[in-house]
N, C-alpha and C positions, 0 to 999 in steps of 0.2 A: 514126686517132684515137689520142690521147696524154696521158698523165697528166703534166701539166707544174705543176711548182712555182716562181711566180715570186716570189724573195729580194728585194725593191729595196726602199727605206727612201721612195723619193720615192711618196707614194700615187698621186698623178695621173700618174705614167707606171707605179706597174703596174695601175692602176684601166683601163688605155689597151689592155696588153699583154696583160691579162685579157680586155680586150670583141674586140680582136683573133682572139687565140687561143678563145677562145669561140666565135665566128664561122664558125672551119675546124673546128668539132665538136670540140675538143680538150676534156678534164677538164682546167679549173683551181683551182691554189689558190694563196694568196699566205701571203707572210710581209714583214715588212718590216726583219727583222733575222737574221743568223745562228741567234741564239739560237732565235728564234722559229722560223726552217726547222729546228733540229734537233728542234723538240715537234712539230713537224705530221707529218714524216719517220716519227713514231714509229703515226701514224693515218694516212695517206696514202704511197701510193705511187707514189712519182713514177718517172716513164720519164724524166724530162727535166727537170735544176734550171736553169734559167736565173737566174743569180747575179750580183748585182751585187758589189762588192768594197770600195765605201766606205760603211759603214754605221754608224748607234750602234748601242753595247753588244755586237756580238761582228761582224767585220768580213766579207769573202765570203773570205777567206785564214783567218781564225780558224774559220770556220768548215769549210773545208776541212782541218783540223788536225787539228778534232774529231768530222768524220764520218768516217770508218772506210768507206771505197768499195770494198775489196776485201773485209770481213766484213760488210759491212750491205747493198749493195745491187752488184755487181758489174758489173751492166747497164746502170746508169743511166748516161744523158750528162750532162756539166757544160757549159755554156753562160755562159761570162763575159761578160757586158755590161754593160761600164763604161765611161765616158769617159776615163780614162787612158791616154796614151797611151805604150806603149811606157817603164813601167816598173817597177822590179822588182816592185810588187806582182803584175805581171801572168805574170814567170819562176814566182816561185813558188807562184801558182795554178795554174800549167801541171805544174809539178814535182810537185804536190800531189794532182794526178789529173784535174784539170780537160781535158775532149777539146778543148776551142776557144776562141779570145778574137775580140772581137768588138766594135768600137765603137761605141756608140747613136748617136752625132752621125753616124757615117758610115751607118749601118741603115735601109732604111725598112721599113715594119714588113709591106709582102710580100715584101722579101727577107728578114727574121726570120722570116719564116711558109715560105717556100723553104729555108733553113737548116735549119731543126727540122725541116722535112718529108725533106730529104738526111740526116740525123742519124739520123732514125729507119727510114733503111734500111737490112738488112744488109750486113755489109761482103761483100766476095769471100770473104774466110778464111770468113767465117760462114755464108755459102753454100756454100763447099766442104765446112766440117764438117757441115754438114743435108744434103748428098748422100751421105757418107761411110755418117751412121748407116742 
């Protein structure tokens, strides 16, 4: 189980990816604008943003600009899921800190539910340093 904040502007696909996620016991909340994920961010804490990248009023790139992932939340996954394919918005959400991109049109929504459930496992490194301590 996992604290996931879905960023998408379309309501009925994250009205969709909310009853999904819902479903597999996840905590959801949604936003449907950058702006809007940076005030929820500030009351919820997400293990996992799943962000879309074309949005009004502040974009999933603008708003990766203005969240701050290595002073605000360090742990968290970023989860692009846009229909773009294969352009620069999608380099510099990756440059930006974003862990993966991922395109809704190719996604069904149990392999997005197998994704975030692979996401939310420790890596090898992160298993070695928990046997270290």
């Amino acid at each position: 189980m996992a604290n996931i904040l879905i960023v998408e502007d379309d309501k009925d696909l994250n009205f969709a990816y909310q009853l999904i996620l819902e479903r597999e016991k996840h905590v959801v909340a949604s936003a449907f604008n950058g702006e809007e994920a940076l005030q929820k961010l500030q009351s919820f804490s997400a293990d996992i943003i799943l962000l879309d990248l074309l949005m009004p009023i502040k974009s999933g790139v603008e708003f990766l600009q203005s969240y701050d992932i290595t002073k605000d939340r360090p742990d968290v996954k970023i989860l692009v899921f846009t229909n773009i394919d294969n352009a620069p918005e999608i380099n510099e959400a990756l440059r930006l800190g974003a862990d993966k991109c991922i395109i809704k049109a190719w996604t069904s929504p149990q392999g997005l539910v197998k994704l975030i459930d692979n996401m939310l496992q420790p890596s090898e490194t992160e298993e070695q340093s928990a046997d270290i301590k």
